[in-house]
Steps between C-alpha positions, in 0.01 A plus 500: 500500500127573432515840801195401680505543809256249759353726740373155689829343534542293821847472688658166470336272777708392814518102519338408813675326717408155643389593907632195731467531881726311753345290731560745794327738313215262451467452872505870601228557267342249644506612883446884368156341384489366863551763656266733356218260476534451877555862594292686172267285367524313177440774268789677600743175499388463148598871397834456681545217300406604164724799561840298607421342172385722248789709622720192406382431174546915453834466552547168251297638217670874528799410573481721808898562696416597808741622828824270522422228785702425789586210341761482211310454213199579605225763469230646742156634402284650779124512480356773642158379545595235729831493703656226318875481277507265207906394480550351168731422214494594173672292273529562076137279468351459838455681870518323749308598829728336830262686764185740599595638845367718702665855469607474910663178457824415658610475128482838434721609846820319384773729391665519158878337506638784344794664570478723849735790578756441716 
């Protein structure tokens, strides 16, 4: 052992993780664009956009955990910028994103199944 010390040393880098997206996922992307180009104006539809997915590839590259999702299995990460969940997996080498809904969705009102007191 030589003693030096590097004063530049770099942590170990996290393996990104290959970003898939469901087709539902696809398609709500898709009408979120709609939407806001019909009720903002298309320079606002394109920032929604490039936030749902910049925020996805976040959570690929970083490895990001975010809130448990209703869903076994399954994680939640919500934006702040624009009222929208991502519900994904994340899986040893890849996340997979199953939806981008809208915060008030009927999604979001179900109920847990867990165990109620009697």
């Amino acid at each position: 052992m030589s003693g030096r010390t590097s004063t530049n040393a770099e942590p170990p880098a996290v393996p990104r993780k290959r970003l898939e997206f469901a087709a539902k996922a696809r398609r709500d992307i898709e009408a979120i664009e709609s939407y806001y180009l019909e009720e903002a104006g298309e320079k606002l539809a394109g920032q929604a956009v490039d936030a749902i997915l910049t925020q996805a590839e976040k959570i690929a590259a970083l490895d990001l955990k975010f809130r448990p999702g209703i869903r076994a299995g399954t994680r939640e990460c919500v934006m702040t910028r624009f009222p929208y969940t991502l519900i994904y997996l994340s899986k040893a080498r890849e996340v997979f994103i199953l939806r981008v809904l809208h915060q008030r969705a009927e999604y979001f009102n179900r109920i847990k199944t867990a165990k109620r007191p009697s």
